[in-house]
N, C-alpha and C positions, 0 to 999 in steps of 0.2 A: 341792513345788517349792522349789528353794533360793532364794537371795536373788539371786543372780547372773542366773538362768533367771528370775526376777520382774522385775527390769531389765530387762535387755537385750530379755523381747517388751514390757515397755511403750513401748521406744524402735522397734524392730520391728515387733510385730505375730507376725503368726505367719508370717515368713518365716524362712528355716531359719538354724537355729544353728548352732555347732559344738559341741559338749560332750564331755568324753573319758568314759568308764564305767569303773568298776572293777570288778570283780565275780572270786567265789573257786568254784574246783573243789573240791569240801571231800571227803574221803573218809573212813566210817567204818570200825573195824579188820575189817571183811570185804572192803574194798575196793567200796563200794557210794560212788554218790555221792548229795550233798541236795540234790534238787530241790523248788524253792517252786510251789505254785499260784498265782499271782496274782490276785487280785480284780479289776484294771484290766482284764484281756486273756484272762481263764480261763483261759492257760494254765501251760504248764512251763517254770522255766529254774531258772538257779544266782542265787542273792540278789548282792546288790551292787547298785552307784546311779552317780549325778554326782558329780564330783567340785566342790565348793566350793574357790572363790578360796582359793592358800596353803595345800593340801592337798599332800602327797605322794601318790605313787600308794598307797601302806602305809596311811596315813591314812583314804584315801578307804573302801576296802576293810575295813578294821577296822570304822569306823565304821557302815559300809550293813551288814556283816553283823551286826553283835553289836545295830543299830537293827532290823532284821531279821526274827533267828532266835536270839538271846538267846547267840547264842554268840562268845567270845573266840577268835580266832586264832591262834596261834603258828608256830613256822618255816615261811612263807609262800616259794611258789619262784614264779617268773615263769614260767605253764605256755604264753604267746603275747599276741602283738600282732595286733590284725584291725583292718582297713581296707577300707574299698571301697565299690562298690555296695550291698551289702549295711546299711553304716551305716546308709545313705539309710530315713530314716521320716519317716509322718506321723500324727501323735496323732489319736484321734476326735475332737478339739474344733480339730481343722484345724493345729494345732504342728508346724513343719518341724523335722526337725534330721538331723542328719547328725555320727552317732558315732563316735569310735573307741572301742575297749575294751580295755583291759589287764589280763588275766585271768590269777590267781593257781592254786597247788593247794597245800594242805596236807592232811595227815590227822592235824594235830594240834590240838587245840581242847579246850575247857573251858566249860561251861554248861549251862545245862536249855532244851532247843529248844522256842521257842516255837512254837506253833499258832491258827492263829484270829486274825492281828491286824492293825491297819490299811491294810494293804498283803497282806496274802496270806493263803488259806484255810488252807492246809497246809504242811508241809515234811516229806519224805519221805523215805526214801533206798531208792534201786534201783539193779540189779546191770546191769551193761555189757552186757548182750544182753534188757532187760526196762525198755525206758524207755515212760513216760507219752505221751499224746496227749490234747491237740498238744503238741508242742514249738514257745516261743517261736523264729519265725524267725530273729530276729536273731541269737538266741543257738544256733543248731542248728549252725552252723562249731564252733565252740568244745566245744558237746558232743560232736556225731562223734567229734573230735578224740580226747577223751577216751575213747571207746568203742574206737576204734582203740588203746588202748591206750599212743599217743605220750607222752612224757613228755622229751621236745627240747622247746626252746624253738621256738614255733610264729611265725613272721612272716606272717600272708597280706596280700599284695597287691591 
């Protein structure tokens, strides 16, 4: 948990936050994308976090992934913006918050992908008609997205 999300529920409580997320579509040169296991939730999505006070959205997204999945980013494109109902979560230790996510895609990177580390069992990569179960819900817009093929800049409402 950042510093900010430490604050703000010791002044709260666990009444809902706001928080924005960054998180990357990352694709290897087969066109397959990397989905993490999580440890918190057993399931699947794309790595990325919160973003910390006086982050850029580039920043935030560097950072959660290469803290991650050992891996560096480069030409990042803005694959969409989600909003909505969907943000709306609640932690198993009762934490409200209520995200938006600003979600990246590249298929350009450098590094040796980690496995096995404090935040997720695995990181994988699968091909657009052969994804994991379950897929994190919050992040299941975003993925479709990507499965569909889109590559527009995505706004949901």
């Amino acid at each position: 948990m950042n510093d900010y999300i430490k604050t703000m529920r010791s002044l709260i409580g666990k009444e809902r936050l706001l928080t924005v997320g960054c998180g990357a579509i990352i694709e290897n040169e087969y066109g397959e994308i990397l989905l993490q296991r999580r440890k918190d939730q057993n399931n699947w999505g794309i790595p990325g976090g919160v973003m910390e006070i006086g982050e850029t959205f580039i920043e935030t997204v560097t950072r959660e992934v290469l803290e991650e999945t050992g891996l560096i980013l480069y030409d990042l494109k803005l694959f969409g913006i989600y909003s909505g109902k969907r943000g709306l979560q609640e932690y198993q230790n009762g934490d409200k918050i209520f995200s938006v996510q600003i979600i990246f895609q590249t298929n350009r990177y450098t590094g040796k992908l980690k496995q096995n580390n404090e935040e997720s069992y695995e990181h994988t990569f699968f091909p657009r008609h052969s994804m994991p179960s379950p897929i994190n819900p919050h992040q299941e817009p975003f993925i479709r997205d990507w499965q569909k093929g889109g590559y527009k800049t995505v706004i949901v409402k």
